[in-house]
C-alpha positions in Angstrom: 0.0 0.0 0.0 1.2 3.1 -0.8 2.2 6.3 1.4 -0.8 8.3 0.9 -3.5 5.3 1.2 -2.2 4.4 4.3 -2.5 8.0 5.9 -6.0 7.7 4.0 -6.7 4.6 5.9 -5.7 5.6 9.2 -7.5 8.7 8.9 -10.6 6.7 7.9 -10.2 4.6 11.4 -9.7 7.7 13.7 -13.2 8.8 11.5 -14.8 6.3 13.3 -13.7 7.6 16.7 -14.7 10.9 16.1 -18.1 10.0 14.5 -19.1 7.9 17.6 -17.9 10.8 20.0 -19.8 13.7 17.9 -23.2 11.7 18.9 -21.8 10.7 22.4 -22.0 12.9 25.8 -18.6 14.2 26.2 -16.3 15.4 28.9 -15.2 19.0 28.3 -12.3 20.6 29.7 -11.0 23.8 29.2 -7.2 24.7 28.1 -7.8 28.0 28.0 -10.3 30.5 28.3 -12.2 29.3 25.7 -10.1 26.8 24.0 -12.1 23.7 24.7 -10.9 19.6 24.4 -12.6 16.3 25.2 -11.9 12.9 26.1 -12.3 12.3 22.1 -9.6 14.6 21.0 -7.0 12.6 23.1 -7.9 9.2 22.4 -8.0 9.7 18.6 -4.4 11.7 19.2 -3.4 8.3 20.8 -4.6 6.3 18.5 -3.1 8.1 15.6 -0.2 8.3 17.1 0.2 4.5 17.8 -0.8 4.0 13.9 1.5 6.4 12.4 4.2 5.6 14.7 4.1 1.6 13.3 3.4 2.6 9.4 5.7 5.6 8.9 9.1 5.3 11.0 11.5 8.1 11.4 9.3 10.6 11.4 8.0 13.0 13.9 4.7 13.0 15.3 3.1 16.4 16.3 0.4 15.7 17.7 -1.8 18.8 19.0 -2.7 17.3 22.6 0.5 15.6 23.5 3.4 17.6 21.4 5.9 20.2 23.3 8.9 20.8 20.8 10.0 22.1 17.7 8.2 22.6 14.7 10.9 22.6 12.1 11.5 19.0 12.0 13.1 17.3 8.7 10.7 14.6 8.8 7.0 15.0 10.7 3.7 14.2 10.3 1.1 17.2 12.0 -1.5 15.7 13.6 -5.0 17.3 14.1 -7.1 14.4 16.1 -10.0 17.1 15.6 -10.0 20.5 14.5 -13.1 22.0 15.2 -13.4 20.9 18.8 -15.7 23.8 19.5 -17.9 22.5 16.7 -17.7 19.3 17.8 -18.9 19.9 21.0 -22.0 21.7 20.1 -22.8 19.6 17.4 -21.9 21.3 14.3 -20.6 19.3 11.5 -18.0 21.4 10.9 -14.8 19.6 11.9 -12.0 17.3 10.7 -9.0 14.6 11.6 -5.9 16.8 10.1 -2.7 14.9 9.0 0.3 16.2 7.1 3.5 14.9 6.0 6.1 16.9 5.7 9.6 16.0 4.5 12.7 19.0 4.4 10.1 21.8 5.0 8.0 20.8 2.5 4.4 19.7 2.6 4.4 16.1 0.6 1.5 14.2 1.7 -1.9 15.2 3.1 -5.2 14.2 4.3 -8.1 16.2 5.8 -11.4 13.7 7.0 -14.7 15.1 8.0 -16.4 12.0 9.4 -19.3 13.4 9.7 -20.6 15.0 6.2 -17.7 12.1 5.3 -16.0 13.9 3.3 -12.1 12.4 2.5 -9.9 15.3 1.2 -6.5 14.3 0.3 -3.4 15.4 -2.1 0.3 14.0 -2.8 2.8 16.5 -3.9 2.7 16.7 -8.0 0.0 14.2 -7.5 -2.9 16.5 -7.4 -5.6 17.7 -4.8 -8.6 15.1 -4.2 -12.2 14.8 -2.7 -12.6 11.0 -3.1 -12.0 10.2 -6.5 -12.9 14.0 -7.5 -9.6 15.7 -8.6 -10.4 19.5 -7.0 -9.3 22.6 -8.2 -9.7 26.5 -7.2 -12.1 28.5 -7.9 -11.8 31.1 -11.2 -12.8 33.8 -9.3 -10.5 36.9 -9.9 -12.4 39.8 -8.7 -12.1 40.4 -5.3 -15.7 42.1 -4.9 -17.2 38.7 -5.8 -14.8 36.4 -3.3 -16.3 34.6 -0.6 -13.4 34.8 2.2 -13.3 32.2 4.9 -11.5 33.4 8.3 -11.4 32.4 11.8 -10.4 34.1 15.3 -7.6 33.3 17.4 -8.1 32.5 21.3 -6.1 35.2 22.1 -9.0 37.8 21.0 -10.3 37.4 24.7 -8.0 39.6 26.1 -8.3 42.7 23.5 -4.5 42.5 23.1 -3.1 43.3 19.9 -4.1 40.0 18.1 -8.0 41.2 18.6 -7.0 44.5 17.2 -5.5 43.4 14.0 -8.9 41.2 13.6 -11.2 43.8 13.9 -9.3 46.3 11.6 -9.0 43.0 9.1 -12.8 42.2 9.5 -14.0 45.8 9.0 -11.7 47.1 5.7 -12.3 44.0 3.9 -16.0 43.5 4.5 -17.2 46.2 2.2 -14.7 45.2 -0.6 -15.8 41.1 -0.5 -18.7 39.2 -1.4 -18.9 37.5 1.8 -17.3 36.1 5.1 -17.6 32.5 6.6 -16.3 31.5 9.9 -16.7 27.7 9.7 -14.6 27.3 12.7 -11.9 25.0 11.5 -8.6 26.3 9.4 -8.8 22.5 8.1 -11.8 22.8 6.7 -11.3 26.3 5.3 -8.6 25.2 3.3 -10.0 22.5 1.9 -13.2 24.2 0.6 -10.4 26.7 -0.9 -9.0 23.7 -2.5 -12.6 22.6 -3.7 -13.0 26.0 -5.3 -15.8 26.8 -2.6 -13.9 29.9 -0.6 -11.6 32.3 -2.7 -9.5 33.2 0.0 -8.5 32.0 3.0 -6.6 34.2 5.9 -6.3 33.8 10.0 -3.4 34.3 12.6 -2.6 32.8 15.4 -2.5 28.9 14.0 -0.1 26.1 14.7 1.1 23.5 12.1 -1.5 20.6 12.9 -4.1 23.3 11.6 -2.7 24.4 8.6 0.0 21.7 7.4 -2.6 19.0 5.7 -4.3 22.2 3.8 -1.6 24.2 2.6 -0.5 20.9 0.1 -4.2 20.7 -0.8 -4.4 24.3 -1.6 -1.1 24.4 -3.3 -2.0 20.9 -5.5 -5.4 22.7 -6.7 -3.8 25.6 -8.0 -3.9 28.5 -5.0 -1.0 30.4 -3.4 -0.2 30.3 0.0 1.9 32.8 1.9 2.7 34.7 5.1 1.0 37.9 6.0 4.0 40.0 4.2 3.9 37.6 0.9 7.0 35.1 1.4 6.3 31.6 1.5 4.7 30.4 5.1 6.8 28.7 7.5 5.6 27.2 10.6 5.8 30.2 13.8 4.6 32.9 11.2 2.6 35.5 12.7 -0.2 34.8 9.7 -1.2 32.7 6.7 -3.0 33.7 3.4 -4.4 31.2 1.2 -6.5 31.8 -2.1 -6.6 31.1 -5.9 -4.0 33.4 -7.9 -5.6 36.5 -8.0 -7.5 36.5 -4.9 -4.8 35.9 -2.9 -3.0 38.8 -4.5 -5.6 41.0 -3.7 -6.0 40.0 0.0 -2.5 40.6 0.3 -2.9 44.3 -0.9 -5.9 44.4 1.6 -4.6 43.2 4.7 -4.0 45.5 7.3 0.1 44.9 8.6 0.2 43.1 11.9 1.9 45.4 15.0 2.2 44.5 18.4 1.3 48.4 19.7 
């Protein structure tokens, strides 16, 4: 079996996990002010990380409940066991198992699972960007008046700091010059309805790698552009990513406020 069907297959398995907990009464803790996780988000972590661990040796595992280290790692595999736990707690179907492979700094193999609308996103560097056996590419949308943007907030915005600043300046100069926002609630999921030529653009700050390092190959294998905030290519630690189809992108970069700490 190849590299990419057996991260499609694991994926599957954790689906199961997560499906069963999504219609189960969970136990909800907080790690911090509003940045929920349940007894689901750290079994499918252990499981996936027992799985990955046998099929792919010598690389990393970075997972998002057990992982305190670097994240510029030759060899790694970011592991979402659910992104959208806020969803999946109050029973919005918005929310997926995240895992990317990443070899040198470079995204190589992804898959992004919603078990719940079952939907099986994956791509393979030069291989092409997939839903199932649908090969996805982005949207042709070039005008930014008629993009629909997806965003999402960072936990930080509770305490007004800077981060919360930067959002609300973002929010309120590109609202007028946009078709739309959504706030799904999970980067994961942003970047792969990017990918399916759903959203035009894609921006947030604040995210770690286990959000973003499935999507960014997806995005990148349909045809978008993915950068930092300033327009270099991301890297894990930047302060924020921006995602879209050619254009789009462009044009969010141009409409982005800079990011300052005063």
């Amino acid at each position: 079996m190849s590299k990419i069907e057996t991260l499609k297959q694991i994926a599957l398995q954790a689906g199961e996990m997560v499906r069963e907990g999504y219609h189960s009464r969970k136990e909800i803790r907080h790690k911090g002010v509003v940045d929920l996780v349940t007894q689901y988000d750290v079994e499918t972590e252990r499981f996936l990380l027992e799985a990955l661990a046998d099929a792919f040796p010598g690389y990393a595992l970075v997972g998002e409940e057990s992982y305190d280290g670097a994240y510029d790692l030759e060899r790694a595999i970011y592991i979402d066991p659910i992104d959208g736990t806020t969803n999946f707690v109050h029973g919005i179907p918005h929310l997926a198992i995240s895992l990317g492979l990443w070899e040198a700094g470079e995204p190589r193999l992804a898959v992004i699972y919603n078990p719940i609308l079952d939907e099986l996103f994956w791509a393979e560097r030069g291989a092409g960007a997939w839903l199932g056996e649908e090969r996805l590419r982005v949207s042709e949308d070039t005008v930014l008046q008629n993009a629909l943007i997806a965003t999402g907030f960072p936990y930080a915005k509770v305490h007004k700091g800077p981060e919360y600043r930067w959002v609300v300046e973002a929010f309120s100069t590109l609202l007028p010059k946009i078709q739309d926002f959504r706030r799904l609630g999970a980067a994961a999921c942003d970047l792969a309805y990017l990918a399916r030529g759903i959203f035009a653009g894609f921006y947030e700050i604040d995210l770690k790698p286990w959000d973003v390092a499935a999507g960014i190959l997806l995005v990148q294998e349909a045809g978008g552009v993915v950068s930092n905030l300033e327009g270099h290519p991301y890297r894990f630690g930047d302060r924020g990513i921006v995602a879209g189809t050619p254009a789009i992108h462009s044009r969010l970069l141009e409409a982005l406020p800079a990011y300052s700490v005063n």
